[in-house]
N, C-alpha and C positions, 0 to 999 in steps of 0.2 A: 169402240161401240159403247153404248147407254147400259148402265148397271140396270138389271129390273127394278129394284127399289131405292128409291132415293134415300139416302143417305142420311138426310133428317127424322125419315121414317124410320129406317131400322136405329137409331140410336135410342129412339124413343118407343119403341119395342122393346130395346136392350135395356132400358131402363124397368118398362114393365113387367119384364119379365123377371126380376133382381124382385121387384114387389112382390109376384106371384111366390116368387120364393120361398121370400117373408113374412107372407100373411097368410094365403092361401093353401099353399102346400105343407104346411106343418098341419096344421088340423086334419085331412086328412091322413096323414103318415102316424098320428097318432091312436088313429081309430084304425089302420089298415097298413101296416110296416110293413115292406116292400120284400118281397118271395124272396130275393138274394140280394146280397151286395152290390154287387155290379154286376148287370145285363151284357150279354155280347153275342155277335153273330158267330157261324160256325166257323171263320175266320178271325176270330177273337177282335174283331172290330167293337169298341165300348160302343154301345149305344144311351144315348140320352132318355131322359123323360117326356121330353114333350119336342120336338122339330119350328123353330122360327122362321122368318124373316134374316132373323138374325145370324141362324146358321149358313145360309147362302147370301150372305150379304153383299158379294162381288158377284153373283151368278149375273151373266151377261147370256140372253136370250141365243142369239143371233150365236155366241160361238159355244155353246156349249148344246143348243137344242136344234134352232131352224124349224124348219116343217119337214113332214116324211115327204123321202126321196129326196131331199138335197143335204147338201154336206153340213154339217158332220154327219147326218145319220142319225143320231142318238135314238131318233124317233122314229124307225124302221129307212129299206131301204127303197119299197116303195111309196108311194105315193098314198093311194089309198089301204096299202097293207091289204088286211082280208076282208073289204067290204068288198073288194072285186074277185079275190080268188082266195079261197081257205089255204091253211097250212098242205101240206101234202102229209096224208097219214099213212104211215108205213107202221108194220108186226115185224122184230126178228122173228125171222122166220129160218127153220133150217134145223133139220135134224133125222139122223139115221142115215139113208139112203138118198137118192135122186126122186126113188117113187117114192116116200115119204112125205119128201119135201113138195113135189110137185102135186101135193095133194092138198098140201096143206096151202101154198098160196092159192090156188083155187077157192078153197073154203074161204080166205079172209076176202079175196076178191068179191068173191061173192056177197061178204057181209058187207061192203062198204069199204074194203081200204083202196087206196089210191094212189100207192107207189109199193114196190116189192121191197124188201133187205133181205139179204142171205147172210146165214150164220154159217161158218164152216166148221167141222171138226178140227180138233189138234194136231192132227198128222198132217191137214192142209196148210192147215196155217204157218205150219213148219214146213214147207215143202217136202212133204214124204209120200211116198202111196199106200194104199192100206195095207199091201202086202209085207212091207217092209215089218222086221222085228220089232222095231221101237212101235209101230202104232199098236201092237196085240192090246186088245180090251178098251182102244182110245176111238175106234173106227162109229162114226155118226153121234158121240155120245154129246158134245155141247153143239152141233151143228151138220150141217151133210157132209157128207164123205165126199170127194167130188176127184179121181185121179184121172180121168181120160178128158178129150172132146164130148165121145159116148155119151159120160154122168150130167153133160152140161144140157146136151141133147135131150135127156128123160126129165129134166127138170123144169122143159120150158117148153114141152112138148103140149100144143093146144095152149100156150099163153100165146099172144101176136104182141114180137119183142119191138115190132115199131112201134107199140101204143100206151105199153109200160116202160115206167123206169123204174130202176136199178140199181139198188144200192150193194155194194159187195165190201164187209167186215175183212179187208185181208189185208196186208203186208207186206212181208220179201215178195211170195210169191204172189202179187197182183197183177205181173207184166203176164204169165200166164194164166191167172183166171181173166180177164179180160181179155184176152188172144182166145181163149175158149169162148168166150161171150160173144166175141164177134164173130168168131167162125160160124157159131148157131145161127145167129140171126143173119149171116151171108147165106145159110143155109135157107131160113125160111125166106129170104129175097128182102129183107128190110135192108134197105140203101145205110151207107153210111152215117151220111146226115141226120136221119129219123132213130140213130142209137140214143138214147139217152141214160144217164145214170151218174153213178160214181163210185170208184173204187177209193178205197180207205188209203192205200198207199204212204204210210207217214211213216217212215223208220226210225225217226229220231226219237219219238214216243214210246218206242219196241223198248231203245235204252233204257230211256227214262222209266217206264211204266213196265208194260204189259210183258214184255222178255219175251216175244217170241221170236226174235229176234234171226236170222240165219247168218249173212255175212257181215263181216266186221263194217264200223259206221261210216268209212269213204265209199268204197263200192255200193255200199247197201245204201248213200247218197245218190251217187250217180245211178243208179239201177231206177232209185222211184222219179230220178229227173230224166233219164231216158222215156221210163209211161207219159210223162206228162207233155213232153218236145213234143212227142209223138200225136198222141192223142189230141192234144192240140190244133194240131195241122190236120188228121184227117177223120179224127171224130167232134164235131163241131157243138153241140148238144152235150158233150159226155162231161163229167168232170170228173179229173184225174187225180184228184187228192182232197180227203176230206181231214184238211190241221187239225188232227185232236186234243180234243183238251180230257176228251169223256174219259181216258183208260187212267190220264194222268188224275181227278178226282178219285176214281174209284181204286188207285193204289194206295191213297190215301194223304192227298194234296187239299190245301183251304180252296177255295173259290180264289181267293188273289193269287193263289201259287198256277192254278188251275188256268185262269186269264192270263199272266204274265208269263208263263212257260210256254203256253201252246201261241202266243203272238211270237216271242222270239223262234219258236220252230219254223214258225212261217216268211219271218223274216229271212231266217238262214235260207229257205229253199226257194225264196226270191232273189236273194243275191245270188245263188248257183243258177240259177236259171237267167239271170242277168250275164255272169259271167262267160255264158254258152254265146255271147251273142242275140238272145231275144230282148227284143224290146218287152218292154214293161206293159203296155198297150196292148201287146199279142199273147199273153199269155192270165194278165193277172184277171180278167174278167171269169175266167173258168176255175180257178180256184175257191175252195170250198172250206167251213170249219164246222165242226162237232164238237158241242158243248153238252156237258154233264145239268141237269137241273135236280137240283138235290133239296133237301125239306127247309133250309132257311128261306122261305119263301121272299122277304124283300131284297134280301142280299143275292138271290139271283138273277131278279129282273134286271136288281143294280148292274149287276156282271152282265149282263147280257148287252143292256143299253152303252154302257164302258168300252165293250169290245169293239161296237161299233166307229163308236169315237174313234179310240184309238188306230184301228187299223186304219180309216179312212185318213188319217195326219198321217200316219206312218206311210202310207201309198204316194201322199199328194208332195209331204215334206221333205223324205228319205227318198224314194226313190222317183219323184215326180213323171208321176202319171197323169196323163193328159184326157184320159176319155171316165166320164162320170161310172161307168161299169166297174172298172179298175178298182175305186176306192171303196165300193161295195162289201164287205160282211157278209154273206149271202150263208147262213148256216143250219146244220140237222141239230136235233137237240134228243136226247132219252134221258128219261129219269132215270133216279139213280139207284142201281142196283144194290150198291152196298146199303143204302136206306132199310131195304127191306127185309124180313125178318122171320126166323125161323118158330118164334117167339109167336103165339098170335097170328096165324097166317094171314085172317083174314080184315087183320088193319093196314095190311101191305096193298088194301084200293084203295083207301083213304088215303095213307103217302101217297102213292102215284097221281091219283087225281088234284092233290093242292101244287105237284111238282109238273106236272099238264101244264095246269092255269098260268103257274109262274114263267111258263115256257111261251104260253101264247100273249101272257103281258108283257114279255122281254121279247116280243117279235120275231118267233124261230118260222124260218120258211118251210119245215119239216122237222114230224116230232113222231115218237118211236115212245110207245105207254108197255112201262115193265108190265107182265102179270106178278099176280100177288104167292104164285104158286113158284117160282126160278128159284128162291133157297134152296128147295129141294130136288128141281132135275125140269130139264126142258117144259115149256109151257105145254099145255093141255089143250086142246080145243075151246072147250068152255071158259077156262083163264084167262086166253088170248081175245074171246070174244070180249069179256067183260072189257081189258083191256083197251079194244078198238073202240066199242062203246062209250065209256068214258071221254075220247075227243069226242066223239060224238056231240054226246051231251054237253061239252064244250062247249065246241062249234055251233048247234042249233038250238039250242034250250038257253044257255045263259046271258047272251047282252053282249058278251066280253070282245066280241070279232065284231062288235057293230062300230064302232069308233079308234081311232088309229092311237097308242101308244096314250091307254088312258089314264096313265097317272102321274105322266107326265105334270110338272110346278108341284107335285108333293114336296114338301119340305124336306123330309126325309127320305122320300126317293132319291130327289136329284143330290144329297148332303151326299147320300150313302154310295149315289154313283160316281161323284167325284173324289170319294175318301178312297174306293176302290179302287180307278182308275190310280192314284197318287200314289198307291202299295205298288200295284202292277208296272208301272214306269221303276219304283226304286230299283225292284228286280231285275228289268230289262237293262238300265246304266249297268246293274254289276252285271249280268252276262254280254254284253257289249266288252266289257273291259275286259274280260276275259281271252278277249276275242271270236264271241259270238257263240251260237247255240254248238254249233260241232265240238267245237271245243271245250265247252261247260259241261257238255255230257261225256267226252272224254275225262274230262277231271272229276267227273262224280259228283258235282253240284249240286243238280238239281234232284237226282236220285238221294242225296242227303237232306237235303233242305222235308221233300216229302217224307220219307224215314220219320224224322223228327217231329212232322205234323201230326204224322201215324198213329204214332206213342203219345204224344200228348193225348190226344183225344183219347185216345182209348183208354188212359189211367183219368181221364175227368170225368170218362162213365164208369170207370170201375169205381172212384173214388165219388160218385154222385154228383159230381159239379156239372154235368148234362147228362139232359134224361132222356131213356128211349123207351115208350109205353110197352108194355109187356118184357122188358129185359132187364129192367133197374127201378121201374117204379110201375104200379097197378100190374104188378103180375101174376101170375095163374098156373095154377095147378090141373086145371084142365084138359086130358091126353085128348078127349075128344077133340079137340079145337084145331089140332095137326091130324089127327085120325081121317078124319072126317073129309080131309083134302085130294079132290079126286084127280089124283096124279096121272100124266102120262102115261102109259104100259107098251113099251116093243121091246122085243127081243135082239139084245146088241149082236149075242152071236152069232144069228142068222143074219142079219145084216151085214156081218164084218166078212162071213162065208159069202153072200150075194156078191159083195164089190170084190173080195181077190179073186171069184170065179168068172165076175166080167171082165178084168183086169187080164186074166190068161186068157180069155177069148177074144179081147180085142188085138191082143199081142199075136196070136196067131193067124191072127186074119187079114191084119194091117201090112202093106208095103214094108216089107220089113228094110229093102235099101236107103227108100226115101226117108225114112224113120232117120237110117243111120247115116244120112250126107244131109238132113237139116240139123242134127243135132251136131256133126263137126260143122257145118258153117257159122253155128250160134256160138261155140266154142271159138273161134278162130275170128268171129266178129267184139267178142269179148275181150281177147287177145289184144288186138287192134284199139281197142279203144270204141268202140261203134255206138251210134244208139244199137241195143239189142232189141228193141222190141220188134220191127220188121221177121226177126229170122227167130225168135220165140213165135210167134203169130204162125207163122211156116210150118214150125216144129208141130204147136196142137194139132194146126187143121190135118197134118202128118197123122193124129191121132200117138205122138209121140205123151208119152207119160207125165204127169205133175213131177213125178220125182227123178223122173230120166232128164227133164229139162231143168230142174233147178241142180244137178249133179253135173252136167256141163259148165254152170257159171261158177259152179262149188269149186272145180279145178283149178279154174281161171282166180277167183276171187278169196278164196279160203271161207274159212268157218268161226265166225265171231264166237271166244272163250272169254266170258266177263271176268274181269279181276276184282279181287275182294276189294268191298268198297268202306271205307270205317269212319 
């Protein structure tokens, strides 16, 4: 294929620009010496002065851009992007109870959002129920409490679950909140086919990242590629796993650790899901990813347009896939929580909103806008509007969805998306050699590599070599400015009394045999080796417990103990 620029042109830019050097850039450097030494993105990428010709001077059209909707991607995965259908805007939403919760998506429904996400509490997320000793004082406080069918039932009572989708923040236990998900909407008569959503499902990420981790990382493999065999086959719309990258930035990973850790997670749960027997054709179209959009605003887009790339080579080259869906990217995007600040609250809409933009210039199919208020405890009503507002204002007010992947031939974008792209492959060769993602995160890798990111940053702000407004540079002494923050108010106790008193009544009302001959069949299909999720799905609609069903696979499977990592 034809370079874009001929070859006599950029040399003769390369020349002019060695002038500009020499003549022009010193005069002003001496009226105006440059804020620091060396400029770099949050991924310690050097950035230049000024972007050439020069700098992409093998950039070949055809393999590095194309048009949206054909391969590579780089430039989204449809066609027209959002001149035919906006991003889908979704609120974490989730917190206290079921009626809580189901209050609150109503409200956002109501203002305009257009797809759901649920936050779950800690005791979920860990497969526990609120009864249990470990959850005391944990029950609804970062998201809803959710331990029966019942809670799933009050949550979605008066939404029509054929006409929303779905997104569900969980992990071990996914095979059961989706087995409750369905049972509901079996419930209100929405067919199979008309389920849509996605469960978060990534265990390898639990390692690395977020630690909520329950059984050790073979099982706790094959459990999240049992949701996805499954759901596959008989929820058609759904999808069964969203590769995160978002928990791996917000532990405290660059953008390249970010892109190149959550591609080789997907990698791995490609090859296991290859290894089952599934064609590549039959499964990778429903696969999904979640990416972090954090304040370096062009080193995201770059990351964004990158990922594209890469994973569509990765699809077509590695495991050759045959249908144009396959090699699709298709991904949720939220800014970035750690961004924002306790400092200042209320410049935490100014980050979220430039990390929006950078989300909808990097072509995310769905995006999720922090409020400015989460430092300090679940969003607010009025927090979360402001927050839904802002796509808004995106979307209808500025220009930016009227034309597809507009920055596309920036000098500097595409230098920066292929400098990134070149980090993120280095990373994948060495987890390759390793023998692959399972096994990198057995050896403590990639949980190192971020550690070390961690720290640096954080002594470059302590040491001033990057600045966060209101924490290290322009800051204030003003209590009013967090005062003044009209926070959430519910009461967790009564909350936590609500769910273990509907927890004993639904225990007492429910079959209690069928209870206890789907929970040995789910146990003994475990045993066996089985997809479990058939006879998890059994166990809910059973009205059998969150933690009575993740306690049968506990038996079977054990209890992941991390070992010191140095």
């Amino acid at each position: 294929m034809p370079h874009l620029f001929k070859e006599d042109t950029v040399k003769e830019i390369e020349e002019d620009l060695k002038r500009w050097e020499r003549e022009t850039l010193p005069k002003s450097l001496e009226r105006y010496p440059e804020r620091m030494e060396k400029f770099t993105t949050l991924s310690d990428v050097e950035v230049d002065r000024v972007y050439t010709p020069a700098h992409i001077k093998k950039f070949d059209y055809y393999e590095k851009l194309g048009f949206p909707g054909e391969y590579p991607y780089t430039r989204g995965v449809h066609a027209s992007m959002y001149r035919g259908r906006l991003w889908t805007m979704r609120m974490f939403s989730g917190f206290g109870g079921p009626e809580e919760t189901n209050k609150r998506l109503k409200f956002l429904i109501s203002h305009g959002e257009t797809g759901l996400s649920l936050a779950f509490d800690y005791p979920t997320l860990v497969g526990i129920d609120s009864n249990d000793p470990m959850a005391r004082g944990e029950v609804g406080i970062v998201g809803v409490a959710v331990d029966t069918l019942k809670d799933m039932e009050i949550i979605f009572d008066g939404i029509n679950m054929g006409e929303v989708t779905t997104n569900m923040t969980i992990n071990p236990p996914a095979p059961v909140l989706l087995a409750m998900y369905v049972g509901v909407a079996e419930k209100q008569g929405v067919l199979y086919e008309k389920i849509g959503g996605t469960t978060q499902n990534d265990p390898l990420k639990e390692f690395i990242a977020q630690k909520s981790y329950v059984f050790p990382p073979e099982p706790a493999v094959k459990v999240a590629m049992d949701l996805i065999e499954w759901s596959v086959k008989k929820l058609p719309k759904w999808n069964p796993i969203s590769i995160s990258g978002y928990h791996i930035r917000e532990a405290g990973s660059d953008a390249v650790q970010e892109l190149a850790f959550t591609i080789a997670d997907g990698i791995e749960y490609v090859r296991q899901l290859v290894s089952r027997g599934l064609g590549v054709d039959s499964f990778a179209h429903r696969l999904s990813f979640f990416w972090d959009s954090h304040i370096n605003f062009f080193e995201e887009i770059a990351k964004f347009r990158a990922a594209r790339r890469m994973w569509a080579k990765i699809m077509r080259e590695w495991f050759h896939a045959k249908k144009d869906r396959s090699l699709w990217m298709r991904f949720h995007t939220q800014t970035a929580g750690v961004s924002l600040t306790a400092q200042q609250p209320w410049n935490n809409i100014v980050r979220t909103t430039i990390e929006a933009l950078a989300a909808v210039l990097g072509g995310t199919q769905s995006l999720h806008t922090n409020s400015f208020d989460e430092p300090f405890r679940v969003p607010s009503e009025f927090a979360a509007k402001i927050a839904l507002r802002t796509q808004q204002i995106i979307a209808y007010e500025t220009g930016v969805a009227d034309t597809v992947d507009p920055l596309a031939g920036s000098y500097y974008v595409e230098w920066l998306t292929d400098e990134i792209e070149e980090r993120a492959w280095k990373y994948i060769d060495r987890i390759e050699k390793m023998g692959g993602m399972l096994e990198a995160v057995k050896k403590g890798f990639p949980q190192r590599e971020i550690t070390e990111t961690s720290y640096k940053f954080q002594k470059d702000v302590d040491d001033g070599r990057k600045f966060i407004v209101g924490v290290n540079i322009f800051e204030s002494e003003d209590v009013d400015e967090v005062r003044n923050v009209p926070l959430l108010d519910f009461n967790q106790e009564e909350i936590e009394e609500r769910q273990i008193e509907r927890l004993k009544f639904i225990k007492s009302v429910r079959n209690k045999e069928k209870v206890e001959s789907a929970l040995a069949e789910l146990e003994r299909a475990a045993v066996r080796g089985e997809n479990v999720m058939p006879y998890i799905l059994q166990a809910a609609k059973a009205y059998a417990t969150l933690g009575e069903i993740m306690s049968a696979l506990k038996r079977v499977y054990g209890v992941y103990v991390e070992p010191p990592i140095y």
